[in-house]
N, C-alpha and C positions, 0 to 999 in steps of 0.2 A: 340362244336360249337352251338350258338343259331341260331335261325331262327325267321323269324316273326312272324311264324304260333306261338313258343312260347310266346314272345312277347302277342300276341293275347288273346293267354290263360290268359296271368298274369295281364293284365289291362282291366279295363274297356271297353268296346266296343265304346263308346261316349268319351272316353279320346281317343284313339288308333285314332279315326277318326282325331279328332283335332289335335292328334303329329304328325298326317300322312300331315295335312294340314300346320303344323307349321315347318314340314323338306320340304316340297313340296316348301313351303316360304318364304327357307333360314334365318328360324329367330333362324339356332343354331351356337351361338356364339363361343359355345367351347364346345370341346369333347375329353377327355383326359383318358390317360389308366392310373390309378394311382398305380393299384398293377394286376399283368394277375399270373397266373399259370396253371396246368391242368383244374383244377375242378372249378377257382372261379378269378372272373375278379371284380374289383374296376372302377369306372369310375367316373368322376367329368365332369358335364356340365354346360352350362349358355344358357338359352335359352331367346330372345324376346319373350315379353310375349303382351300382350292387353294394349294400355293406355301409351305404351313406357316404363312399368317395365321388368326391368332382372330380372330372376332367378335364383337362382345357384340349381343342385341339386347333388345329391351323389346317387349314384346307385349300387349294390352290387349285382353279377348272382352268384350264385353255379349251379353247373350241376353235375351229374352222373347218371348213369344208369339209377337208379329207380327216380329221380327227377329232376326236376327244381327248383329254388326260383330267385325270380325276385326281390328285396327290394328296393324302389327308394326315396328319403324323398326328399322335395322341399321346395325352401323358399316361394313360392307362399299360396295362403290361404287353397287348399285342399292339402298339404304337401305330401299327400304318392299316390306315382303310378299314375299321374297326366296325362295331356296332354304334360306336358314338360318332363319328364319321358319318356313317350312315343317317344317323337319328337328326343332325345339324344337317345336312343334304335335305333329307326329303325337309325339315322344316322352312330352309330357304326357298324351298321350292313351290311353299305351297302358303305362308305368308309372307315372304321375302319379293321374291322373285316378279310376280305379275304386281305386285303394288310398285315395285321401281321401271318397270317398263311404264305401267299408266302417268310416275310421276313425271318417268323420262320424257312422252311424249305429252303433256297437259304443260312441261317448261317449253320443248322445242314448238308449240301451238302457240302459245305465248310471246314466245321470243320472233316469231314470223311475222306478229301482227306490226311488230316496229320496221321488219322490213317492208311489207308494203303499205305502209303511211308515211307518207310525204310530210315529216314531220318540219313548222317552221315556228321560229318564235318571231313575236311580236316586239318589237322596239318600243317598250312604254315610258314616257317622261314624267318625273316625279316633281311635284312642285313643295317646297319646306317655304 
């Protein structure tokens, strides 16, 4: 699970401000999980950008123990780890993120209750 304190580390401080201003300003359009697993999440965004240009960007997190990598490329003119980067970060982080942990665990709570019931079906005979 990332945090923004990461987030922080991986971008710029003057970008970080701006995506902070530019989720504050509801300028992100879209925010999608394109591939999640343990260690490494995909995300596709489109942010309002200055001047009434969109951006689309693609964001790539690995995480484990000993690291983090944050890779974020944008169709804007500074293309990597941008303020739009930024602004698609902290938003998955803060409506994204904790709703697919809750949904992750309320399916895996779900999916437990079939392994321990002893589930059996009944032989019923139909009469026509």
């Amino acid at each position: 699970k990332i945090t923004e304190s990461d987030i922080k580390r991986k971008i710029l401080s003057v970008f970080y401000a701006r995506g902070l201003d530019y989720f504050n300003s509801n300028r992100v359009v879209k925010c999608n999980i394109i591939y999640h697993n343990d260690n490494s999440i995909l995300i596709e965004g489109i942010v309002k950008g200055g001047e009434g240009h969109s951006y689309i960007q693609t964001i790539q997190i690995e995480q484990s123990d000993e690291y983090l990598s944050l890779e974020g490329s944008c169709s804007c003119p500074v293309e990597y780890n941008c303020e739009h980067i930024s602004a698609v970060c902290i938003y998955f982080l803060r409506n994204i993120q904790n709703q697919t942990d809750r949904e992750i665990v309320e399916v895996n709570s779900w999916l437990s209750e079939f392994e321990t019931k002893d589930i059996s079906i009944e032989k019923t005979e139909f009469l026509i």
